[in-house]
N, CA, C and O atoms as CSV, one atom per row, in Angstrom:
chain,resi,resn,atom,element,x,y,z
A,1,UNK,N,N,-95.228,49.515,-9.566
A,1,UNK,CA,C,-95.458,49.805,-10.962
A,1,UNK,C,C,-96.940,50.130,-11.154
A,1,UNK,O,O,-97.854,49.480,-10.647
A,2,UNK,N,N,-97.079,51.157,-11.903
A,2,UNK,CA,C,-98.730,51.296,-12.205
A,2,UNK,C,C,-99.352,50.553,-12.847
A,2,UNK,O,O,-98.882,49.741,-13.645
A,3,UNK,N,N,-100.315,50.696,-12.631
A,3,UNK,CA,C,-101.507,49.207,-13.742
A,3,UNK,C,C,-101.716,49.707,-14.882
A,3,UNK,O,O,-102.787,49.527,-15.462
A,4,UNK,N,N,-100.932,50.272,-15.290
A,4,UNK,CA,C,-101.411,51.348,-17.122
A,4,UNK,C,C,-99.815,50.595,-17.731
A,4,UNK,O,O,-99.553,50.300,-18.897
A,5,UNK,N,N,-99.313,50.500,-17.030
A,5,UNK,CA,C,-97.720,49.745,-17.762
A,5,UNK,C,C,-97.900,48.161,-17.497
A,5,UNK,O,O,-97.127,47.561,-18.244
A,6,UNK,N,N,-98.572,47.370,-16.777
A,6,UNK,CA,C,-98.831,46.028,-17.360
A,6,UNK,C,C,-99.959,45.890,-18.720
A,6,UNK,O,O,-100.444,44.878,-19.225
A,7,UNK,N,N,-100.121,47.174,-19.024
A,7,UNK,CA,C,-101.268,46.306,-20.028
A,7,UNK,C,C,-100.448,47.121,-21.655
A,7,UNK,O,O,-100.651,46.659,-22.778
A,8,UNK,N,N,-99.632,48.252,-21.404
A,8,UNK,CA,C,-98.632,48.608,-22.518
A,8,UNK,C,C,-97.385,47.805,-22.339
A,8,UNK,O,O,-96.839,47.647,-23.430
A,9,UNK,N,N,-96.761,47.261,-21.389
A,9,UNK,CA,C,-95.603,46.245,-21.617
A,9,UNK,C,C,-95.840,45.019,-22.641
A,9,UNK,O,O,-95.247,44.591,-23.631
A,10,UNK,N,N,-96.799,44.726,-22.042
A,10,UNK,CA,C,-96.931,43.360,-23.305
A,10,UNK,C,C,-97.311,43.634,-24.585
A,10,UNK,O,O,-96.951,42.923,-25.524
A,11,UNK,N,N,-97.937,44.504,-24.703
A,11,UNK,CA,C,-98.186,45.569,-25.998
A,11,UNK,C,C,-96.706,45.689,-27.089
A,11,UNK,O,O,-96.648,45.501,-28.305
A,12,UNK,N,N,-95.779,46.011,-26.268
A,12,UNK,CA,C,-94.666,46.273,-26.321
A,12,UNK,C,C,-93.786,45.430,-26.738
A,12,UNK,O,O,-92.875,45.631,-27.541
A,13,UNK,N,N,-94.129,44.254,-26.055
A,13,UNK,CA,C,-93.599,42.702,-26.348
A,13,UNK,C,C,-93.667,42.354,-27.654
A,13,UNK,O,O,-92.887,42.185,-28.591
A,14,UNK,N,N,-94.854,42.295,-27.437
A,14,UNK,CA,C,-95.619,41.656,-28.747
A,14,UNK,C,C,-95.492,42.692,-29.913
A,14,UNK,O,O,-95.499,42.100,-30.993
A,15,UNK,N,N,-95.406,43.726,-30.011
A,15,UNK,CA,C,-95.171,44.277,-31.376
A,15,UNK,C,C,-93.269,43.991,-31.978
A,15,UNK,O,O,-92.879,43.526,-33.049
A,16,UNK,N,N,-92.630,44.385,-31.033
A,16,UNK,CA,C,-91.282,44.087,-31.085
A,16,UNK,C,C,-91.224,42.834,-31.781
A,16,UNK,O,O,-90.582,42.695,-32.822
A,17,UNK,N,N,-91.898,41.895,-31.216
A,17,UNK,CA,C,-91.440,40.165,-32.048
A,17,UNK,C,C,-91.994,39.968,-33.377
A,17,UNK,O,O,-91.701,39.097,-34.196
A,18,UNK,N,N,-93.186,41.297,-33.499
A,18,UNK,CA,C,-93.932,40.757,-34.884
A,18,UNK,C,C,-93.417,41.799,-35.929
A,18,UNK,O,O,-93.918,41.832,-37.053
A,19,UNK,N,N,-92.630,42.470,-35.635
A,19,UNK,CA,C,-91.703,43.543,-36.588
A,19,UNK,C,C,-90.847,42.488,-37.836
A,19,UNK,O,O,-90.608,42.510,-39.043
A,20,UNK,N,N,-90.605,41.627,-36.664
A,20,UNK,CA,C,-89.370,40.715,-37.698
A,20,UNK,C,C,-90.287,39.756,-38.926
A,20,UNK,O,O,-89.907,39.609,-40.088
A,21,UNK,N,N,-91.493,39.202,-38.367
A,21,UNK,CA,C,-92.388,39.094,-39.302
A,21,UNK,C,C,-92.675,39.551,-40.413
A,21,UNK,O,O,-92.648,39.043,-41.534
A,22,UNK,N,N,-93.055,40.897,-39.923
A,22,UNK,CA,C,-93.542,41.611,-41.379
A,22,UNK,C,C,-92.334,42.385,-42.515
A,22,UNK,O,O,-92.551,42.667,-43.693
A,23,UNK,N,N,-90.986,42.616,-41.706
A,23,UNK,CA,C,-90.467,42.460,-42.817
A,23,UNK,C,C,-89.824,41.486,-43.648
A,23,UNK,O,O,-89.242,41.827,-44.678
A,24,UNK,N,N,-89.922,39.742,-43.090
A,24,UNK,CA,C,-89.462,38.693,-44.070
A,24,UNK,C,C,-90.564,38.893,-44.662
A,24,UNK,O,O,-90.432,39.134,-45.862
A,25,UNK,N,N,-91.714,38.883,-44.231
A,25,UNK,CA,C,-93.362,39.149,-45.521
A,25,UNK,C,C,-92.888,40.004,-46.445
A,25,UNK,O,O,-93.045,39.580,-47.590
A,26,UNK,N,N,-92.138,41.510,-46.330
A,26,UNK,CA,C,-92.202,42.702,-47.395
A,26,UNK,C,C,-91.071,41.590,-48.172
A,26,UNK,O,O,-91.603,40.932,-49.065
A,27,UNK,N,N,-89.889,41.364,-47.987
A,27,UNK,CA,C,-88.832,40.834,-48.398
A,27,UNK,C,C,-89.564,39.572,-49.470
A,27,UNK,O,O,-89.337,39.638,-50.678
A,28,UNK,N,N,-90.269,38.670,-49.012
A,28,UNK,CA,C,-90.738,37.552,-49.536
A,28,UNK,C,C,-91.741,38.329,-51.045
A,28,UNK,O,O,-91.680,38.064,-52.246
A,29,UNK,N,N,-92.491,39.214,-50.374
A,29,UNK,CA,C,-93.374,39.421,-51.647
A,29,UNK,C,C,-92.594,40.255,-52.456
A,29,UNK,O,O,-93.287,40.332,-53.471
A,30,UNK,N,N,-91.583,40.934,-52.653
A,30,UNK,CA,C,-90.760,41.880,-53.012
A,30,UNK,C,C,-89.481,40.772,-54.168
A,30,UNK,O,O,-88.837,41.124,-55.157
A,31,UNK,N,N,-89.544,39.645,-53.583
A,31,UNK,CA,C,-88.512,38.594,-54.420
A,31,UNK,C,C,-89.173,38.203,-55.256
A,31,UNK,O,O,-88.772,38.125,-56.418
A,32,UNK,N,N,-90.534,37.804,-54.820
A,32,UNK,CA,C,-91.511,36.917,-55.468
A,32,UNK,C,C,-91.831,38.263,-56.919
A,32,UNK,O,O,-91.780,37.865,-58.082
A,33,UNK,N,N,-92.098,39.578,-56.656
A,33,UNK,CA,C,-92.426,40.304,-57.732
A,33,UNK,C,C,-91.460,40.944,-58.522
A,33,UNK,O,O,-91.783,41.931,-59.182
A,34,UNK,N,N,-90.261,40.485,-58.540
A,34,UNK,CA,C,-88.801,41.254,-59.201
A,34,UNK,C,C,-89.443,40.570,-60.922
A,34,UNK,O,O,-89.450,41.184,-61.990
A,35,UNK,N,N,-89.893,39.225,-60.669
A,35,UNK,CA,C,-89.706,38.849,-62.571
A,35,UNK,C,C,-90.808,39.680,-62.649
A,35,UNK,O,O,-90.274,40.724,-63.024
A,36,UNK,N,N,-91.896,39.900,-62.554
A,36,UNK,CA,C,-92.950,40.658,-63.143
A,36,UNK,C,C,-93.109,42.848,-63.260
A,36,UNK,O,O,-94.078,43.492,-63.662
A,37,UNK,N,N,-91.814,43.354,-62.754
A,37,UNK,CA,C,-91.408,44.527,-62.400
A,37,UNK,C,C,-90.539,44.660,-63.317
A,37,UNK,O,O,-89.511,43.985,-63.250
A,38,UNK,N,N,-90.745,45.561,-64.387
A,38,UNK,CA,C,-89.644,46.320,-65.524
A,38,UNK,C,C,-89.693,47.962,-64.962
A,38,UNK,O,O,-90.443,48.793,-64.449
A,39,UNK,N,N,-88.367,47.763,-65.445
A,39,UNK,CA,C,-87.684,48.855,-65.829
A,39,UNK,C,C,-87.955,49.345,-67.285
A,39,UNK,O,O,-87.766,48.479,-68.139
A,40,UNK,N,N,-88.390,50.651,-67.762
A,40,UNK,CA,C,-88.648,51.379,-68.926
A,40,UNK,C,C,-87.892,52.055,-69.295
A,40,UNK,O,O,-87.169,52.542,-68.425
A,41,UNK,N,N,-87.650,52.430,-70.629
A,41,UNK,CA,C,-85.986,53.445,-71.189
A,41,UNK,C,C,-86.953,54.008,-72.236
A,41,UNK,O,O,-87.741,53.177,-72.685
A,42,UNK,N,N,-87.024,54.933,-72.589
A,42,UNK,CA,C,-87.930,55.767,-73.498
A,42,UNK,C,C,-86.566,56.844,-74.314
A,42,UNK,O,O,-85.765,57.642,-73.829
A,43,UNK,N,N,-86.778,56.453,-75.494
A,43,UNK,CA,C,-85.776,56.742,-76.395
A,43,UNK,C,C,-86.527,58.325,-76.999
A,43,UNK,O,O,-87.574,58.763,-76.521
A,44,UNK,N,N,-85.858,58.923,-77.962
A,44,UNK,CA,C,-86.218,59.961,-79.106
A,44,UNK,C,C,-85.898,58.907,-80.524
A,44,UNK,O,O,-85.748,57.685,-80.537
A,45,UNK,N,N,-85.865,59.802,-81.562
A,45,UNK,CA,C,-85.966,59.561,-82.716
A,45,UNK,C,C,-84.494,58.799,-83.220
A,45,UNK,O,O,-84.353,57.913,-84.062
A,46,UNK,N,N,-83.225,59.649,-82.182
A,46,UNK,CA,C,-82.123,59.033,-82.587
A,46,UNK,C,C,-81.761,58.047,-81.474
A,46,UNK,O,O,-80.590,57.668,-81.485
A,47,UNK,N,N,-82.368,57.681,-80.746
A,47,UNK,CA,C,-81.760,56.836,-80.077
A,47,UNK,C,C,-80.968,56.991,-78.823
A,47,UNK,O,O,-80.112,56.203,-78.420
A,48,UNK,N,N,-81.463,58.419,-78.089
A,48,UNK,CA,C,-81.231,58.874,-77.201
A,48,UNK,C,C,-82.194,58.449,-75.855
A,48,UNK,O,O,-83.346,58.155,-76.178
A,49,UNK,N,N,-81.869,58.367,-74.278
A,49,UNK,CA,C,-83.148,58.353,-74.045
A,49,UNK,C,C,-83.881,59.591,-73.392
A,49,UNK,O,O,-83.427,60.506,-72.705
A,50,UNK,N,N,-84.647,59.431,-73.654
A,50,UNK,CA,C,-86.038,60.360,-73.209
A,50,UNK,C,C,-86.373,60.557,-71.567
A,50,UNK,O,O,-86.133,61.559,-70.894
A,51,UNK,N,N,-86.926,59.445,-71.177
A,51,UNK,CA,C,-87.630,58.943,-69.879
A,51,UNK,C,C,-87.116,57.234,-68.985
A,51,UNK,O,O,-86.823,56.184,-69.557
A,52,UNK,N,N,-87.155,57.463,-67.667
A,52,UNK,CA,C,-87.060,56.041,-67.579
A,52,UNK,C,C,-88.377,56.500,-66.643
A,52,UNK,O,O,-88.897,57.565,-66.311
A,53,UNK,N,N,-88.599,55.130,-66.425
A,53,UNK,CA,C,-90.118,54.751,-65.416
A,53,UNK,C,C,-89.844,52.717,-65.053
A,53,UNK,O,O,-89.029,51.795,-65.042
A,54,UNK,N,N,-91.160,53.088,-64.838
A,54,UNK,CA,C,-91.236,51.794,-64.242
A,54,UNK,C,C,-92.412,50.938,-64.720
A,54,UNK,O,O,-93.053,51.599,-65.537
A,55,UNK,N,N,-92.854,49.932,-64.562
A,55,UNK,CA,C,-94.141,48.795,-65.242
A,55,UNK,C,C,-94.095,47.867,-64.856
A,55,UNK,O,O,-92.999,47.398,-64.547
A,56,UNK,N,N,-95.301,47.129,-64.683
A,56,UNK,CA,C,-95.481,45.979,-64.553
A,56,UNK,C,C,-96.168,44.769,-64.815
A,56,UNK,O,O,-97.246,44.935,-64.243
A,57,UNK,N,N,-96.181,43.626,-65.353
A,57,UNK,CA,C,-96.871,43.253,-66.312
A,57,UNK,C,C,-97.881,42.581,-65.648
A,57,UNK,O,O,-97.731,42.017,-64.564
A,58,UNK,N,N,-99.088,42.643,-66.393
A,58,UNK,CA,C,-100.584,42.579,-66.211
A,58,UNK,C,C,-101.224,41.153,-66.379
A,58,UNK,O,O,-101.808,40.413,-65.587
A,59,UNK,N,N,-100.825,41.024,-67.985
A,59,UNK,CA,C,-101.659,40.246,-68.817
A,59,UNK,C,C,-100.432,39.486,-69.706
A,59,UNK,O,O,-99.448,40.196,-69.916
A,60,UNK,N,N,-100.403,38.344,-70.156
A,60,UNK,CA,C,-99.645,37.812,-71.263
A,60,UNK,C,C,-98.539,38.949,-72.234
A,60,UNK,O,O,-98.748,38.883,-73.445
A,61,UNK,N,N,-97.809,39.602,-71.946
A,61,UNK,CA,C,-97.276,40.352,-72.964
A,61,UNK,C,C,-97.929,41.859,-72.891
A,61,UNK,O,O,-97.999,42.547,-73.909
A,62,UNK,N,N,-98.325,42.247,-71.824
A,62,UNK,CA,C,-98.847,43.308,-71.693
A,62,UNK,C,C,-98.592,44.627,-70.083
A,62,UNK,O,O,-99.224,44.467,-69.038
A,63,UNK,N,N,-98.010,45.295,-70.200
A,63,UNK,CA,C,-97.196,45.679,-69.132
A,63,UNK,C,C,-98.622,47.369,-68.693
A,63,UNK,O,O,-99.490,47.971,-69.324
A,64,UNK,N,N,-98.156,47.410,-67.588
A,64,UNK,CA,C,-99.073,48.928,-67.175
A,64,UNK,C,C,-97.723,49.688,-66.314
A,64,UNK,O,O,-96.740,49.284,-65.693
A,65,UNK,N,N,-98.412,51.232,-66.741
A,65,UNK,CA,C,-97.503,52.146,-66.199
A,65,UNK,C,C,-97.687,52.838,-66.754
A,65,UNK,O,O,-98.454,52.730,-67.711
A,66,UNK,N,N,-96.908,54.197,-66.349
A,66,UNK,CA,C,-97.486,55.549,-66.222
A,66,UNK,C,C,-97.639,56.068,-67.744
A,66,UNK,O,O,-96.713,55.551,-68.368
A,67,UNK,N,N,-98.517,56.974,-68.712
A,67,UNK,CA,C,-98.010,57.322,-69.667
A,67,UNK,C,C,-97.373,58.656,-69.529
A,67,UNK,O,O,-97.354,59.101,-70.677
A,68,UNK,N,N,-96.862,59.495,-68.760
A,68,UNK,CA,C,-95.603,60.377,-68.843
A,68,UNK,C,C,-95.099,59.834,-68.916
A,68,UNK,O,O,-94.829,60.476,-69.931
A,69,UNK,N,N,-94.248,58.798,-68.913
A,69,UNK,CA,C,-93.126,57.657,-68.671
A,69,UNK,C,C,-93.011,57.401,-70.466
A,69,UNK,O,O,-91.934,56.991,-70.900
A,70,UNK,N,N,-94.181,57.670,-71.452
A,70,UNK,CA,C,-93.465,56.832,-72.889
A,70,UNK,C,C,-93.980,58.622,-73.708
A,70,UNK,O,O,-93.573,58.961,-74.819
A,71,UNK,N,N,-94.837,59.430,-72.894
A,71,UNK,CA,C,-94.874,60.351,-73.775
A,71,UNK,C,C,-93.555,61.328,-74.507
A,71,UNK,O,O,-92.391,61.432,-74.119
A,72,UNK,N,N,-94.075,61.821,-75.418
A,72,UNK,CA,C,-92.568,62.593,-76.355
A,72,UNK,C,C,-91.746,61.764,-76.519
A,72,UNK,O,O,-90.667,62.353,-76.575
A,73,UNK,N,N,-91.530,60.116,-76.696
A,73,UNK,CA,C,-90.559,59.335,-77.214
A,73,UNK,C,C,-91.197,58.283,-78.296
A,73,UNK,O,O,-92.282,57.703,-78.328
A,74,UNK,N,N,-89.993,58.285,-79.220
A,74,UNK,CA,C,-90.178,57.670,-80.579
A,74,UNK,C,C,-90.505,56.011,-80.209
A,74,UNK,O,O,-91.520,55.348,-80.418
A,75,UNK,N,N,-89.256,55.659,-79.598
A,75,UNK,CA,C,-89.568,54.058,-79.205
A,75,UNK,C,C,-89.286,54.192,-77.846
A,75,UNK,O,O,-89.212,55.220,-77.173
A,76,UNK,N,N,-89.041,52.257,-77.315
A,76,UNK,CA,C,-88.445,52.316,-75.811
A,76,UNK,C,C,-88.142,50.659,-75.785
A,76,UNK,O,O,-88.240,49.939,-76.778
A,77,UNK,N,N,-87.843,50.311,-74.744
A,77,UNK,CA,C,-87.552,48.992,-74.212
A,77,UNK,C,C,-87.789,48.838,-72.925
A,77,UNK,O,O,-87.734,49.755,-72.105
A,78,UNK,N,N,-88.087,47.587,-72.659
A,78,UNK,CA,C,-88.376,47.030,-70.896
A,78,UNK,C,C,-87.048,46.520,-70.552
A,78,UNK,O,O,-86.104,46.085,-71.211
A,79,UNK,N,N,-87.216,46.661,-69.642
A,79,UNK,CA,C,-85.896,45.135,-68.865
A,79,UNK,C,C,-86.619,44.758,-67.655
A,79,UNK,O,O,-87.254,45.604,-67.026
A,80,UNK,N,N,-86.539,43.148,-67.178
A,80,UNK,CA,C,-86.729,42.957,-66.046
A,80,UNK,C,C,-85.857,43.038,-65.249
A,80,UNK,O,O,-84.717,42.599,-65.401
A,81,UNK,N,N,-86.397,43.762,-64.049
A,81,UNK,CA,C,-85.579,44.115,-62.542
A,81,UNK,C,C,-84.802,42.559,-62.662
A,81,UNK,O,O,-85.354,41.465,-62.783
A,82,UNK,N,N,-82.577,43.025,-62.542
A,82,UNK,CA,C,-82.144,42.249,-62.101
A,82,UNK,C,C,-81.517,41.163,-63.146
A,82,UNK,O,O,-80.877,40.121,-63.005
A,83,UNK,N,N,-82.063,41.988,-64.388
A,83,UNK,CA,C,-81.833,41.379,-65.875
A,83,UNK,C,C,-81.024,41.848,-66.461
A,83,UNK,O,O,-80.712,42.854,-65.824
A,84,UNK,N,N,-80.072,41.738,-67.845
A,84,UNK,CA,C,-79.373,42.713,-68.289
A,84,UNK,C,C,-80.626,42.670,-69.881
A,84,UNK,O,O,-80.962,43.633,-70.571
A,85,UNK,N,N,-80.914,41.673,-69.979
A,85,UNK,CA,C,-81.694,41.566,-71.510
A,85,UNK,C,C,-82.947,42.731,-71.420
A,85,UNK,O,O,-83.493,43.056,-70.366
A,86,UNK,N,N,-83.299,43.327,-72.877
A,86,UNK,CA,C,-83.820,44.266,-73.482
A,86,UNK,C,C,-84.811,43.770,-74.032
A,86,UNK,O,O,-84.591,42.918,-74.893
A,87,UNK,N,N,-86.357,44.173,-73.689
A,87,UNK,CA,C,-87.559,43.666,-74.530
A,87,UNK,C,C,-88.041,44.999,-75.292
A,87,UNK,O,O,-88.629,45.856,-74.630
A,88,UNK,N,N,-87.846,45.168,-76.450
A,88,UNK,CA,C,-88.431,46.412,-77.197
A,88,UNK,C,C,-90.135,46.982,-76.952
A,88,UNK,O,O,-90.998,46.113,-77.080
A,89,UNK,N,N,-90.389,47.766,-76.764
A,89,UNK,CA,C,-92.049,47.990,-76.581
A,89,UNK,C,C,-92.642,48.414,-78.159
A,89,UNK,O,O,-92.696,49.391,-78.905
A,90,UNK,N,N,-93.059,46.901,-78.108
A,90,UNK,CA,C,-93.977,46.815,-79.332
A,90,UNK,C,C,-95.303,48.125,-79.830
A,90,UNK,O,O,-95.428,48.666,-80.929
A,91,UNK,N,N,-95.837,48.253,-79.025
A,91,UNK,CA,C,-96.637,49.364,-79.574
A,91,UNK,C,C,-97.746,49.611,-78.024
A,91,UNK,O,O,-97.622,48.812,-77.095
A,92,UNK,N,N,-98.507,50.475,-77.954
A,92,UNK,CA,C,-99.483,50.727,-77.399
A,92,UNK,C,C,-101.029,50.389,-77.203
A,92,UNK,O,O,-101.906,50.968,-77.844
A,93,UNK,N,N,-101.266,49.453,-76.310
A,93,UNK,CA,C,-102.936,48.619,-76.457
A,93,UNK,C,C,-103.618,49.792,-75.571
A,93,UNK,O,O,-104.710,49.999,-76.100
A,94,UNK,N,N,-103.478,50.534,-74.607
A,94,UNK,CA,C,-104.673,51.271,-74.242
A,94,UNK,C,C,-103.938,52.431,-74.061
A,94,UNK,O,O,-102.756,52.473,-74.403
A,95,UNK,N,N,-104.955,54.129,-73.165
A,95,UNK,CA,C,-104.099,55.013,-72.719
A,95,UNK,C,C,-105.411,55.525,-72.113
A,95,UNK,O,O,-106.486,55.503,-72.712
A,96,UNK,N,N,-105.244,55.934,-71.011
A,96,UNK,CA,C,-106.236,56.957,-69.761
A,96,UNK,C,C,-105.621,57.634,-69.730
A,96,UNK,O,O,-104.515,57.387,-69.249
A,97,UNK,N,N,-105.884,58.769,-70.156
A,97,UNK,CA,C,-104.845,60.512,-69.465
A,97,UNK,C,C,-105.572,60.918,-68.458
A,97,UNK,O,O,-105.052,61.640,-67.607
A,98,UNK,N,N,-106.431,60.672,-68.395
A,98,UNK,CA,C,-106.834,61.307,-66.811
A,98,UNK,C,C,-106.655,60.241,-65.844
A,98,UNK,O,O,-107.265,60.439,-64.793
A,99,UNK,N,N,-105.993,59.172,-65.908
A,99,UNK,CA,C,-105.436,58.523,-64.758
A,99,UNK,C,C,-103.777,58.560,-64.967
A,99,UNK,O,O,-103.169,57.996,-64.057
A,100,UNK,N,N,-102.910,59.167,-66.081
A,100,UNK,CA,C,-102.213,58.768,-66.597
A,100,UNK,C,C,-101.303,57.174,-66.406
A,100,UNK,O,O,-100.195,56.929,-65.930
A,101,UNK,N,N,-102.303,56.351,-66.986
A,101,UNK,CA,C,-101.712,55.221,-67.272
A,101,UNK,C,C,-101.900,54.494,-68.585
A,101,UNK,O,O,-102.879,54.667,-69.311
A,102,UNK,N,N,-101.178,53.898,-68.771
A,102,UNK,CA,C,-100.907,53.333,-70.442
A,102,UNK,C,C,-100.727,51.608,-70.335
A,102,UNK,O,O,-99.898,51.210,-69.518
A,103,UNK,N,N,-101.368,50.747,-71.017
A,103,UNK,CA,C,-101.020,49.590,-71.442
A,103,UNK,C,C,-100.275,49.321,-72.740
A,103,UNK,O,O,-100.746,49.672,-73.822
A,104,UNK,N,N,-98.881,48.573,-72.600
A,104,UNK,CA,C,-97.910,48.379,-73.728
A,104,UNK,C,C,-97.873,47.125,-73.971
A,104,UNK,O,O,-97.815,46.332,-73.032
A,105,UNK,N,N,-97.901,46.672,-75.354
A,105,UNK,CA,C,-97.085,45.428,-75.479
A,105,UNK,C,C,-95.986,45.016,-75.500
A,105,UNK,O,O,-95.197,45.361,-76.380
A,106,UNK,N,N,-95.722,44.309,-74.686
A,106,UNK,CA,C,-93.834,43.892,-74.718
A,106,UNK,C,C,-94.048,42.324,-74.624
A,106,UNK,O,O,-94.635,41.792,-73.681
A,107,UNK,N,N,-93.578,41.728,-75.566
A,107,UNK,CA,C,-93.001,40.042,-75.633
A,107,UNK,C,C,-92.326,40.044,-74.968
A,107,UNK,O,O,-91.228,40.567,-75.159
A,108,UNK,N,N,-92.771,39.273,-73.528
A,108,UNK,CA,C,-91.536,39.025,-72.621
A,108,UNK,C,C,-91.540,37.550,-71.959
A,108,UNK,O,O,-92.201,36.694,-72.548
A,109,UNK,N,N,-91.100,37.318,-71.205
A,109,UNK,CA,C,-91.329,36.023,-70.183
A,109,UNK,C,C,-91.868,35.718,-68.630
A,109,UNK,O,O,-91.795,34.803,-67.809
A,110,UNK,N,N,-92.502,37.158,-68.744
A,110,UNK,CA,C,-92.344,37.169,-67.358
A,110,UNK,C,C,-93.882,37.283,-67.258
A,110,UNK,O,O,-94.625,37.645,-68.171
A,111,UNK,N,N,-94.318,36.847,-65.767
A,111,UNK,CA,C,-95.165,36.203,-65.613
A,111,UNK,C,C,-96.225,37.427,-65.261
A,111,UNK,O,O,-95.689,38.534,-65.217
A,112,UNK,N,N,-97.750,37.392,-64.984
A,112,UNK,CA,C,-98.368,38.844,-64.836
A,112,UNK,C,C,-98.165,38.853,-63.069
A,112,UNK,O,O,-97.906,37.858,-62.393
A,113,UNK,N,N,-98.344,40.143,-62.601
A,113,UNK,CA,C,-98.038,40.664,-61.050
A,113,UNK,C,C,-99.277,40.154,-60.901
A,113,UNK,O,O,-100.230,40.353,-61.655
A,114,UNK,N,N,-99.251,39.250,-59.559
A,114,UNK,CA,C,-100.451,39.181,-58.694
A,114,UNK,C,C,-100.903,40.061,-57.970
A,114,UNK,O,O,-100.050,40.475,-57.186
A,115,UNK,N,N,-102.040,40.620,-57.861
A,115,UNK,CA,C,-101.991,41.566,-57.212
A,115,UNK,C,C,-103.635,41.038,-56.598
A,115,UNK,O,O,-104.502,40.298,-57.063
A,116,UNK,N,N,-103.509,41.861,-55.309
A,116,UNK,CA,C,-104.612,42.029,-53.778
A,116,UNK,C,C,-104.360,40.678,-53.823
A,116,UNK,O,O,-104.839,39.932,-52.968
């Protein structure tokens, strides 16, 4: 056997066993962030919807996500991933269009995303 394949075999080893690792890690942080991950429904005037997207909450009652996601719609509602219940989006606390992202208020229960 050549001496260039004892030092990639164990290479080999060892990544194989730490695969299973990192995806109970994705799995674990992925359970852990379902309450803090909504789902968005962006209505029109009659009650049609508009847009769906996605958000996630920040601050006490305060969710981030994209604003294409609420533009051209009258109202909207959150749901948390995995929920059937409906949190109405109270109104609009910030908006960056040149990052397009938007901060909403939604009364909800769910806790803010930890994030880094």
């Amino acid at each position: 056997m050549s001496k260039k394949y004892i030092y990639i075999i164990p290479l080999i080893i060892f990544f194989l066993n730490t695969v299973d690792v990192f995806a109970q890690k994705a799995e674990q942080i992925a359970s852990s962030s379902f309450s803090s991950t909504l789902l968005l429904v962006m209505e029109d005037s009659n009650g049609q919807p508009t847009s769906l997207g996605s958000g996630f909450v920040v601050a006490e009652n305060v969710v981030a996500s994209n604003l294409h996601v609420i533009e051209n719609s009258s109202r909207g509602y959150a749901k948390i991933v995995g929920e059937d219940k409906k949190y109405n989006i109270e109104g609009v606390i910030g908006v960056d269009k040149k990052k397009d992202l938007v901060l909403l208020k939604v009364s909800l229960p769910s806790p803010p995303l930890e994030l880094g």
